[in-house]
Legacy VTK file of the C-alpha trace (Angstrom):
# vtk DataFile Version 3.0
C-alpha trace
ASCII
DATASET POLYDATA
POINTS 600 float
62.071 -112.242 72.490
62.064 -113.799 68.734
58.013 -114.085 69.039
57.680 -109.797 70.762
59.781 -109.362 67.292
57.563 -111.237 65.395
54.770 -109.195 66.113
56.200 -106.095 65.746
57.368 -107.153 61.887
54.006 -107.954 61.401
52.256 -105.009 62.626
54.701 -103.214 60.868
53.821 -104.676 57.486
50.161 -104.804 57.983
49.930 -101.075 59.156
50.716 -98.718 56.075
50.685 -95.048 56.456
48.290 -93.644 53.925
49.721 -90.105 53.346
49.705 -89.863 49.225
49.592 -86.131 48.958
50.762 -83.581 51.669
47.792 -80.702 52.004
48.733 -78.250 54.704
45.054 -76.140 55.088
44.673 -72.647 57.106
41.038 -72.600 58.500
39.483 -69.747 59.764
35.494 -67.903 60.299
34.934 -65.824 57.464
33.496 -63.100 59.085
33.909 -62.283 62.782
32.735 -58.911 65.024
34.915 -56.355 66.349
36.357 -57.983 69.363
35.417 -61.727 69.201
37.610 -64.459 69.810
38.158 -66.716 67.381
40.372 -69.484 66.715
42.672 -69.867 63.508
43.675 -73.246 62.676
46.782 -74.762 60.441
46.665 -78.540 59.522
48.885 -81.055 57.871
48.039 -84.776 57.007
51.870 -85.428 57.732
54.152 -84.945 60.782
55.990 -81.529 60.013
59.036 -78.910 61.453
60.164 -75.727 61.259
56.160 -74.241 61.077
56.530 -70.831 60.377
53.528 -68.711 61.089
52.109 -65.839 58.851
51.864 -62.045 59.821
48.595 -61.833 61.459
48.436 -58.073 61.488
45.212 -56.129 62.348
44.415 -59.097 65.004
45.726 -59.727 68.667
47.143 -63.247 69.336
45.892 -64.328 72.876
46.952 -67.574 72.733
49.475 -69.693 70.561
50.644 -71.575 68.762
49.512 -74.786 70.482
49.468 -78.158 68.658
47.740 -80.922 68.737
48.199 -84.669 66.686
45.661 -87.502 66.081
46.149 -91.028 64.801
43.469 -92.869 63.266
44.012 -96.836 62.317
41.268 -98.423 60.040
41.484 -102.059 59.372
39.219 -103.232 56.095
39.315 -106.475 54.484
42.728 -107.252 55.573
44.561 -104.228 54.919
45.389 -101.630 57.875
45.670 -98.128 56.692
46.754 -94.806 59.387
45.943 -91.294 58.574
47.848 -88.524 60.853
46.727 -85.003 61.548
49.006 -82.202 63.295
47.439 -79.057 63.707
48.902 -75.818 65.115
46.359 -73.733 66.680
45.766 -69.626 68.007
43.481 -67.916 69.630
42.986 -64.309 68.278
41.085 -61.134 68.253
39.986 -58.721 65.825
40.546 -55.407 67.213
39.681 -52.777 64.000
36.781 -53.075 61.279
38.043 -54.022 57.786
38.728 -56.905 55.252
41.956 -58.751 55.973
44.039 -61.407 53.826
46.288 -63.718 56.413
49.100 -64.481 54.509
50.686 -68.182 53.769
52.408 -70.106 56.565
55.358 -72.523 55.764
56.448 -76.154 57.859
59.059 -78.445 56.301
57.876 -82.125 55.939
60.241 -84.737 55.155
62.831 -81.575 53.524
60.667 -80.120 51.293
58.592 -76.760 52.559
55.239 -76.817 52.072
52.789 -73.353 52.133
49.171 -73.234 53.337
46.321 -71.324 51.252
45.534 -67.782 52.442
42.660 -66.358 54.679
39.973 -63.760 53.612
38.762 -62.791 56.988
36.531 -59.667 56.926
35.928 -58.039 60.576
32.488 -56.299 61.139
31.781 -54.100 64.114
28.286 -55.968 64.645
25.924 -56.278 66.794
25.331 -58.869 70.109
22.187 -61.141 69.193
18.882 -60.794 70.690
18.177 -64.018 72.880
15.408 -62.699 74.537
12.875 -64.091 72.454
11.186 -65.931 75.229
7.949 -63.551 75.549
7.358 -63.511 71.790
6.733 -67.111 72.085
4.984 -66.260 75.323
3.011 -63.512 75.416
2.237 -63.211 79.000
6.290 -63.190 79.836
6.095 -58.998 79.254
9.733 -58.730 81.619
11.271 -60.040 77.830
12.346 -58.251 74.971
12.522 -59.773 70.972
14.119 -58.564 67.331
12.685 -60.419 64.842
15.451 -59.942 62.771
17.361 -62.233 65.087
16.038 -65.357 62.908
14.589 -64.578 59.455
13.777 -67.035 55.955
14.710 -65.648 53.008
14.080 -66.772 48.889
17.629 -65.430 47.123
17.000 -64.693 43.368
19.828 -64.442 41.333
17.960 -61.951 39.278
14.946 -60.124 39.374
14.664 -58.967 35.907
15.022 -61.701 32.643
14.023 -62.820 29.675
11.236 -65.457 29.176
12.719 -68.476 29.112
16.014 -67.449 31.172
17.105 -69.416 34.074
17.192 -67.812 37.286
18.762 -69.426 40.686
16.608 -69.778 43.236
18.264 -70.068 46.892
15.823 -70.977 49.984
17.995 -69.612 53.302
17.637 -69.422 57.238
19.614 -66.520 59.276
19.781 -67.035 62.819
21.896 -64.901 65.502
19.884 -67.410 68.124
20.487 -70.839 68.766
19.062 -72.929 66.160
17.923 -76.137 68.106
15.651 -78.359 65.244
13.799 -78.140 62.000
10.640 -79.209 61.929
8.220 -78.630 59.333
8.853 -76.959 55.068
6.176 -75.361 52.957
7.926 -74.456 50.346
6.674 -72.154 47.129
4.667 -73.497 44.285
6.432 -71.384 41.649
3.548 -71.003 39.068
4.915 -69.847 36.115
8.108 -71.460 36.196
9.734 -74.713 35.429
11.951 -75.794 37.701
14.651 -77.965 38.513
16.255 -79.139 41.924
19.674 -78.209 42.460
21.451 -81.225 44.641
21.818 -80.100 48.115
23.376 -81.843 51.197
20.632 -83.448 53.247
22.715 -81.820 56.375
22.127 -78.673 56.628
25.411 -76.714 57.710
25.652 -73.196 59.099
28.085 -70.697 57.666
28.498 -67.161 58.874
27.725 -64.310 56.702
27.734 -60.551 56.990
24.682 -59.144 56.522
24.535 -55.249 56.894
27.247 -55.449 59.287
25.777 -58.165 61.634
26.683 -62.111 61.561
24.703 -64.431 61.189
24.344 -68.268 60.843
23.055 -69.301 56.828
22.275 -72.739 55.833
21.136 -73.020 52.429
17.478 -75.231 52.935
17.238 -75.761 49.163
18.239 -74.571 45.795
16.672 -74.260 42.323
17.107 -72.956 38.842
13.472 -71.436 37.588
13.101 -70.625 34.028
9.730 -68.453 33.094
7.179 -69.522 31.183
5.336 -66.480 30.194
6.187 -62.857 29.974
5.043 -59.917 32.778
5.565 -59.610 36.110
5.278 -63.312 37.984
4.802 -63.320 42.152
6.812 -66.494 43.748
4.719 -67.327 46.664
6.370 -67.093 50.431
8.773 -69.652 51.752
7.726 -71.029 55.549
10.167 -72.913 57.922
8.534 -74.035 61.265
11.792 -74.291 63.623
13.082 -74.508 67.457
15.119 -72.569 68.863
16.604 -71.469 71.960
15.904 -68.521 73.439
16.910 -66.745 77.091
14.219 -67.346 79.501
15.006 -65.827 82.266
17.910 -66.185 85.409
17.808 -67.714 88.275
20.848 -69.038 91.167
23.259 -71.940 90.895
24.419 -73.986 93.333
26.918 -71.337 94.546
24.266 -68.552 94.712
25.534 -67.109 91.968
22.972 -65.320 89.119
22.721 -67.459 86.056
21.011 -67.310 82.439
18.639 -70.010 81.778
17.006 -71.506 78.595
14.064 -72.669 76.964
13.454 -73.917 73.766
10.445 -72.527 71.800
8.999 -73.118 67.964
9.033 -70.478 65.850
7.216 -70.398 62.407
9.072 -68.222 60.261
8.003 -67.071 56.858
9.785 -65.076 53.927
8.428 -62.010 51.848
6.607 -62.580 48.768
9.091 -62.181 45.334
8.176 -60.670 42.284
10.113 -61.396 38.814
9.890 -58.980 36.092
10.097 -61.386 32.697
10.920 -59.160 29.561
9.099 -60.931 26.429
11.839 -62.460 23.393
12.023 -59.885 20.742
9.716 -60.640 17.832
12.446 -60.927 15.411
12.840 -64.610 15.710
14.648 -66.863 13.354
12.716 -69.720 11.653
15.182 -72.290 13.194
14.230 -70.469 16.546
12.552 -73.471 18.967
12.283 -71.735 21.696
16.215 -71.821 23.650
17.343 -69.334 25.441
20.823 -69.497 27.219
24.600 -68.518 26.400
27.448 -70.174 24.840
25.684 -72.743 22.822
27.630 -74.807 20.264
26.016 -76.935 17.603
28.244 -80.619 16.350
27.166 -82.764 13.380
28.376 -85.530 12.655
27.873 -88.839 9.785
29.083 -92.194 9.679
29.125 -92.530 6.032
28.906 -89.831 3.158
28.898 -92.963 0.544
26.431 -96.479 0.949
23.792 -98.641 -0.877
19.812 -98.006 -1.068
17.986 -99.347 1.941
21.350 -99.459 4.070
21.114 -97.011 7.068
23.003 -94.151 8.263
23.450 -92.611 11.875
23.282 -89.076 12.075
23.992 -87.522 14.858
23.235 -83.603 16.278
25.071 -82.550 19.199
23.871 -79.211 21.412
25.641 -78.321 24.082
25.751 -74.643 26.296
24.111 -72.943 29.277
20.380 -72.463 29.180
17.128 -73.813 29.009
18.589 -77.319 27.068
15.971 -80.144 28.801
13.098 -78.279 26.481
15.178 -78.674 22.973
12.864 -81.233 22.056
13.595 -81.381 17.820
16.203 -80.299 15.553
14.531 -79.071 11.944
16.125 -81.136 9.325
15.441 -81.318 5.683
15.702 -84.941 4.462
15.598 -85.925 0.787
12.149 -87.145 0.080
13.617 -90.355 -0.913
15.177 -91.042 2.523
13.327 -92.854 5.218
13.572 -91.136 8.602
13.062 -92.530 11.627
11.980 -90.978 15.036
15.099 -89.825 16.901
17.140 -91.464 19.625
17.785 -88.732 22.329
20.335 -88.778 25.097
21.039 -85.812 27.586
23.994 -84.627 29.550
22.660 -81.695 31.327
23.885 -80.956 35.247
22.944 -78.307 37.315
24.733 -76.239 39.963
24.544 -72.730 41.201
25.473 -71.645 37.869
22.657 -72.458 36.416
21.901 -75.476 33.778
24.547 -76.769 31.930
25.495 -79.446 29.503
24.061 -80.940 26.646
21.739 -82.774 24.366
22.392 -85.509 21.100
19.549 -86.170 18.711
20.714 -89.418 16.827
18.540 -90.079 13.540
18.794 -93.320 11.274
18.100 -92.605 7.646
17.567 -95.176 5.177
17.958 -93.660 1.634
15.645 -95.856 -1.176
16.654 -94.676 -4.254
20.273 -94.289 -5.812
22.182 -91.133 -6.760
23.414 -87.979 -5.437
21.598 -85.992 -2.099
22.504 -83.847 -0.219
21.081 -82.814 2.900
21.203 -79.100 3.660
22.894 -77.079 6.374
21.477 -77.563 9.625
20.675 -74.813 11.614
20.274 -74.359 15.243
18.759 -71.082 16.497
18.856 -69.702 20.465
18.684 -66.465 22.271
21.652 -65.266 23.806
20.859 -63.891 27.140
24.471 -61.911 27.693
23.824 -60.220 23.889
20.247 -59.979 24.254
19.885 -60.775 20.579
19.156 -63.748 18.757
22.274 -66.162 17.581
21.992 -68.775 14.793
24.425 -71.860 14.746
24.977 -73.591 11.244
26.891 -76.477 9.786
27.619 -77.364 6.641
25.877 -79.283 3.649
26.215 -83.232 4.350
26.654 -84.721 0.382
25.643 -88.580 0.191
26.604 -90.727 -2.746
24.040 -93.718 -2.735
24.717 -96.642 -4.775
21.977 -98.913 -6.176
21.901 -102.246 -3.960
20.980 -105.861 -5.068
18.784 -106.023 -2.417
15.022 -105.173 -2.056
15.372 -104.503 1.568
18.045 -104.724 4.529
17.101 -104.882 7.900
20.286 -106.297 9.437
21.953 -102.861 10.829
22.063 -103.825 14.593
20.909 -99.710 15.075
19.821 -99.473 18.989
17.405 -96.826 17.680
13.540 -97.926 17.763
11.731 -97.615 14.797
8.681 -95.100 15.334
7.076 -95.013 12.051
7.324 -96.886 8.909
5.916 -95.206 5.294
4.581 -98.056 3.210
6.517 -98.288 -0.361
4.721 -98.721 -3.420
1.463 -100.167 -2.197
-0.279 -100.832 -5.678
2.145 -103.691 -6.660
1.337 -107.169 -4.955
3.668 -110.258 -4.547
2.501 -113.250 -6.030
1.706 -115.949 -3.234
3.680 -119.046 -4.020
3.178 -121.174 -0.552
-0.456 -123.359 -1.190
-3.410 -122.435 -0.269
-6.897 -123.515 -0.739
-9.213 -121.657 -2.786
-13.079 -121.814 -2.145
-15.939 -121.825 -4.526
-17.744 -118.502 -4.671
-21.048 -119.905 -4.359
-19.905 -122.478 -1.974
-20.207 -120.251 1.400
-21.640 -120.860 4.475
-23.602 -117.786 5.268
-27.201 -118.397 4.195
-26.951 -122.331 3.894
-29.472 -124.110 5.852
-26.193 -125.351 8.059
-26.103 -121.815 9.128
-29.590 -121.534 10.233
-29.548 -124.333 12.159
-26.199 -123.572 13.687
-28.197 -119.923 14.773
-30.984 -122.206 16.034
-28.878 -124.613 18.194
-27.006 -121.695 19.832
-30.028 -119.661 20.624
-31.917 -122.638 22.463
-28.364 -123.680 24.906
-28.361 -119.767 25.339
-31.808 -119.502 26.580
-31.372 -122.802 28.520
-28.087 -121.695 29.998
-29.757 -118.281 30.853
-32.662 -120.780 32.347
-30.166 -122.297 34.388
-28.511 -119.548 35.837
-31.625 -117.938 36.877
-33.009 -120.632 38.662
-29.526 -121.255 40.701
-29.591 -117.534 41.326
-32.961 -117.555 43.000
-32.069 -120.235 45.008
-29.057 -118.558 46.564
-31.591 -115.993 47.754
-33.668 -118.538 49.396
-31.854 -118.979 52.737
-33.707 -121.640 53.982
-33.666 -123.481 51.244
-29.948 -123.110 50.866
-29.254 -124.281 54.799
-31.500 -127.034 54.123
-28.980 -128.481 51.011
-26.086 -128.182 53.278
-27.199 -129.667 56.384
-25.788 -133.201 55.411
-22.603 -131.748 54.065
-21.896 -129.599 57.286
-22.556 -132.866 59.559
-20.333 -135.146 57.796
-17.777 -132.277 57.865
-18.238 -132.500 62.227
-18.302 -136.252 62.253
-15.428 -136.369 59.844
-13.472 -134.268 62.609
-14.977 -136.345 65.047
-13.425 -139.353 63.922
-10.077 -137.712 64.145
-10.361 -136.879 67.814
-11.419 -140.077 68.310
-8.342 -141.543 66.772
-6.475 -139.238 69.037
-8.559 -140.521 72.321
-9.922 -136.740 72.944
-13.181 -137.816 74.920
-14.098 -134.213 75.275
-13.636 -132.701 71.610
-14.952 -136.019 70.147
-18.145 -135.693 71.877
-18.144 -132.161 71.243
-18.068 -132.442 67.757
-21.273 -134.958 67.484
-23.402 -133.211 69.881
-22.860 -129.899 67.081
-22.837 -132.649 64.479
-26.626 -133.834 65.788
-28.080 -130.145 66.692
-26.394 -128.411 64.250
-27.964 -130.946 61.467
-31.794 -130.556 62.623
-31.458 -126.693 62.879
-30.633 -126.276 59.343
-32.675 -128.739 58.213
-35.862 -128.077 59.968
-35.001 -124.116 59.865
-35.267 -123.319 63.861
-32.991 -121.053 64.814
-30.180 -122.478 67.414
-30.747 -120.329 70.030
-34.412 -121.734 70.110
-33.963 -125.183 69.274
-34.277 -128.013 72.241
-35.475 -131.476 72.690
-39.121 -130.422 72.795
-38.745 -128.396 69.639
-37.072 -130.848 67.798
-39.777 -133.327 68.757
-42.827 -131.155 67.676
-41.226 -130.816 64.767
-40.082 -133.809 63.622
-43.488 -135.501 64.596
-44.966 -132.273 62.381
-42.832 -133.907 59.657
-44.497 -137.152 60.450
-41.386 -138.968 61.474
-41.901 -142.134 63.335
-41.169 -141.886 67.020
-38.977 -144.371 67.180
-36.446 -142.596 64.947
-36.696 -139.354 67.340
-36.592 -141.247 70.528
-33.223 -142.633 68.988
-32.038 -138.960 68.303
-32.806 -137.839 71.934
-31.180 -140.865 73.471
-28.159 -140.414 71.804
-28.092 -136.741 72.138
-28.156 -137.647 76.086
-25.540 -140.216 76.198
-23.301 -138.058 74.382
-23.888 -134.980 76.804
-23.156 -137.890 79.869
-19.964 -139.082 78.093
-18.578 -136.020 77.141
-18.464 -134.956 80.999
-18.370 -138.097 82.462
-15.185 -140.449 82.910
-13.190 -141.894 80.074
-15.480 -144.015 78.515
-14.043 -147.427 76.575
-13.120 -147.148 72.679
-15.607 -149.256 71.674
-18.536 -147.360 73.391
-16.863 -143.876 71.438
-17.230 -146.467 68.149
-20.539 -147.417 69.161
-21.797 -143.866 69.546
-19.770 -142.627 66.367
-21.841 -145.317 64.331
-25.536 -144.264 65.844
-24.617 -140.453 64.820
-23.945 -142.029 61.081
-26.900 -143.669 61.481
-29.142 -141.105 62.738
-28.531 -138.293 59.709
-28.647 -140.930 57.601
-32.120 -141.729 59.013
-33.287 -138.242 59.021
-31.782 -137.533 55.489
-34.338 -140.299 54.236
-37.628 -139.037 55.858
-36.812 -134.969 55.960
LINES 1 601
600 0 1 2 3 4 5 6 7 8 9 10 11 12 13 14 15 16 17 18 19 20 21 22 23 24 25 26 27 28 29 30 31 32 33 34 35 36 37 38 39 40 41 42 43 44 45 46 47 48 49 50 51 52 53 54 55 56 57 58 59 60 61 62 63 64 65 66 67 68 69 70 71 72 73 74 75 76 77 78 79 80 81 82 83 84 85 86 87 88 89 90 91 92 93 94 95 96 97 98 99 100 101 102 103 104 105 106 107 108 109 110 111 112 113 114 115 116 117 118 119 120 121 122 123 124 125 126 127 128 129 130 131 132 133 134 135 136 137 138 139 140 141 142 143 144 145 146 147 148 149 150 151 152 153 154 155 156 157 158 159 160 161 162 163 164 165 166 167 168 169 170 171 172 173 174 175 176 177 178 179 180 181 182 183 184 185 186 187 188 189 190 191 192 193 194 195 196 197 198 199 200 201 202 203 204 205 206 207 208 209 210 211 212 213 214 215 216 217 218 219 220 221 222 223 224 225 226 227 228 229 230 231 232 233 234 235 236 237 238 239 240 241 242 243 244 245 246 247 248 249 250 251 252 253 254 255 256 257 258 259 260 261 262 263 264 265 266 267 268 269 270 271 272 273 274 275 276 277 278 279 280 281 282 283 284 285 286 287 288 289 290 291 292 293 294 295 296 297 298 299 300 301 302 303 304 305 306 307 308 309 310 311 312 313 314 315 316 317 318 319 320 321 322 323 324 325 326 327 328 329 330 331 332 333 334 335 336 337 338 339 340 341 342 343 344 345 346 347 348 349 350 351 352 353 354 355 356 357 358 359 360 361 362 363 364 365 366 367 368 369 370 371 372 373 374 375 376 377 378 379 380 381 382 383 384 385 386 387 388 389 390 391 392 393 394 395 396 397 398 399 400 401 402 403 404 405 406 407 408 409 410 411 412 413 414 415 416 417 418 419 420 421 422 423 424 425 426 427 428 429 430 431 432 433 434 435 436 437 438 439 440 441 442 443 444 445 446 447 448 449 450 451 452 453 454 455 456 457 458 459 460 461 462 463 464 465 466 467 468 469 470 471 472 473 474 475 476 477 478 479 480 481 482 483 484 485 486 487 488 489 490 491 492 493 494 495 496 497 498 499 500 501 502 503 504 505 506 507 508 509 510 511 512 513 514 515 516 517 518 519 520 521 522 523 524 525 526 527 528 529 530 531 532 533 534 535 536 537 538 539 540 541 542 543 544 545 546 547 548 549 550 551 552 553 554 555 556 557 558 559 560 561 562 563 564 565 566 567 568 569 570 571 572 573 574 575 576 577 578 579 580 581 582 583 584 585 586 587 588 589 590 591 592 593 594 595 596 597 598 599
């Protein structure tokens, strides 16, 4: 009994229920036909009472409430956590055309009543969807009606008409009234003329109804962009295609209780949208000379310096801070008028630009260091940011104030310890007709004590020309040589058959009759073919003998050769011969290359 408690304490301490904030959510389609079932849906994270259901007028309740509760546990890295979901449930029907709003429903949860959002539910009298698309797909089915307006691509524009350089949303979407069954293949536009930029997506695609001239269909958005123009007139966005499977109604046929039934197949369809054309107005010619080329709204210009008062050759961080709705990723300089005294340095630029289906927002800092060289009073003048304001359609200048800088006269020449994390671009060199004196030593030279045109130099020109010419010498002789095949498998005969007999030796070590004697009889032949040049698939005992005696060697040496190529080919096939007749015939092979090497 005291360990069943045990356990129970335990799991009751491990096990925490993770509520933290109560949410109580109505869920609902957004757009449903005249007639349809659909189901409306109230959940809480907590266990609740008293639920108290809204008025659902302008719909028929068929069914509910009925409830439902699920308990999930999750154990991770020793702490247990449980998340609880009630849900209250009805089945209804929309029985007249119009836009509804289902009001807030109310459940008490631990004493304290707790309301649920609203619905906007707007009831269509649509239409039913054409699943007969089985005879587009095949032609010779001709029993088979389609509607290609069943399952369509479409490229949303935001707007149709703008000014160059104003961003424009571009939304890439599939309707279907059919089921949608895979995606296979994306071509999507090139958008010449535009610069774009990806809106994030998520990589699964999820289907939402819409109403669309009063019939519902499926969306999912396939991709999103913002396009800004680069050029004024009228700019074509080329056709969006979207090769996809769906399923279609092929035909009917009997079930198992006789009974007439639908069937399905599932067919590819490529689909492809129209071709869009944007109308971009040119900018008015009235431009500003601040004006870089920004076009947006609500754009707001910051300055701000860390010092107004420092020394000559200390720096100071300026920084220029844009921020609005627009075009921002192409400000690319902010016109400044330094003091001609002041050295400026390339500027450090950071962005914080985002962008959603509102378009391109955020901003942009231009940090400059400034190293004033001379003392006294500056003063930099009012900067001024200029942009074209898309909701005024007029140009708008931003502009701060004049920065005054005191600059004291410093004891140094130069200061280069400011730990700035700006890189230095460019440097301007400072009063380049005044030389240090050199005070380190150094050795100074004669004038007519040089070594171009001394007699060492000639001979120094001499020397290297002749090792030149004899390296060149050299090179072409080893070159030729590599071409001459024979030649070259006549060098490496020796090398090759010490390699064999070297391998030999350790399959004799390892009492491997066969591969031992293998390795000597390719040692042998393998030797005379490269050195007397006859090919291997030609070379025997009688070859080998008119050759050699052609080469005037003395017969005993090639009688040796062909009894010791026999009594290897006996051994290798024969029984297990003693180690010291494997020595013996190791020693002869040594003995005949080396006999060979000294007369071939």
């Amino acid at each position: 009994m005291r360990k069943t408690l045990s356990i129970i304490s335990l799991l009751t301490l491990i096990i925490t229920q993770v509520v933290g904030q109560v949410t109580f959510v109505a869920s609902a389609n957004k757009v449903v036909e005249l007639g349809e079932n659909f189901k409306l849906s109230f959940t809480t994270n907590a266990r609740g009472s008293n639920f108290k259901p809204p008025s659902l007028a302008g719909f028929q309740v068929l069914a509910g409430p009925s409830t439902s509760s699920s308990t999930n546990i999750q154990y991770i890295n020793g702490k247990a956590s449980q998340s609880i979901s009630n849900t209250y449930s009805y089945i209804v029907q929309a029985t007249k055309v119009g836009k509804y709003t289902i009001p807030k429903a109310k459940i008490t949860i631990d004493g304290k009543i707790y309301e649920s959002n609203t619905l906007n539910i707007e009831v269509v009298k649509g239409a039913k969807p054409n699943t007969n698309d089985f005879d587009k797909a095949n032609p010779s089915n001709k029993n088979q009606n389609n509607s290609a307006n069943d399952i369509f691509v479409s490229n949303n524009l935001s707007k149709t008409t703008v000014y160059q350089g104003e961003q424009i949303i571009s939304t890439m979407k599939v309707y279907s009234r059919v089921g949608l069954r895979a995606f296979n293949d994306f071509k999507f536009p090139s958008f010449t003329g535009f610069l774009s930029q990806d809106i994030e997506t998520p990589s699964q695609i999820n289907l939402q109804r819409e109403n669309i001239k009063g019939k519902i269909y499926n969306t999912g958005v396939l991709r999103q962009l913002i396009l800004f123009p680069q050029r004024s007139g009228t700019i074509e966005i080329d056709p969006f295609e979207l090769e996809c499977v769906v399923q279609v109604k092929a035909g009917k046929r009997r079930n198992f209780f006789g009974e007439m039934v639908d069937t399905y197949a599932d067919v590819q369809k490529k689909l492809k949208s129209p071709i869009r054309k944007v109308k971009v107005l040119p900018l008015p010619t009235n431009k500003p000379a601040s004006f870089r080329g920004t076009v947006g709204s609500d754009f707001k210009m910051a300055v701000n310096i860390d010092k107004n008062e420092t020394s000559s050759n200390e720096s100071i961080t300026l920084k220029v801070k844009i921020s609005g709705s627009g075009n921002l990723k192409l400000i690319n300089k902010i016109d400044i008028d330094f003091p001609s005294t002041f050295e400026e340095y390339d500027p450090k630029i950071s962005s914080n630009i985002i962008n959603t289906i509102a378009g391109s927002r955020g901003s942009k800092t231009f940090e400059y260091l400034i190293i004033p060289r001379e003392p006294g009073d500056f003063t930099i003048p009012a900067i001024k940011f200029s942009y074209f304001d898309v909701n005024s359609k007029a140009y708008k200048t931003l502009s701060g104030e004049d920065i005054p800088i005191h600059v004291t006269r410093s004891n140094e020449i130069m200061v280069s310890n400011n730990n700035i994390s700006i890189s230095k671009e460019d440097i301007k060199t400072l009063g380049t007709d005044i030389r240090y004196i050199k005070q380190n030593n150094f050795e100074l030279l004669p004038i007519d004590n040089a070594f171009f045109g001394t007699w060492k130099f000639y001979l120094f020109y001499v020397i290297s020309s002749l090792v030149f010419i004899l390296v060149l010498f050299i090179l072409r002789h080893k070159i030729k040589q590599s071409t001459n095949i024979v030649l070259m498998k006549n060098k490496r005969a020796n090398k090759i058959s010490k390699k064999r007999l070297k391998q030999a030796s350790v399959y004799m070590k390892q009492n491997d009759q066969a591969k031992f004697y293998d390795e000597v009889i390719h040692a042998l032949w393998g030797y005379l073919s490269d050195k007397l040049n006859i090919p291997a698939s030609e070379i025997s005992r009688d070859t080998v003998k008119e050759t050699l005696i052609e080469y005037k060697v003395d017969e005993k040496t090639i009688n040796s050769f062909i009894v010791l190529i026999d009594d290897c080919e006996y051994a290798k096939y024969a029984p297990s011969a003693e180690g010291a007749q494997i020595g013996n015939d190791y020693k002869k092979a040594r003995e005949v290359i080396n006999g060979f090497e000294a007369v071939l």
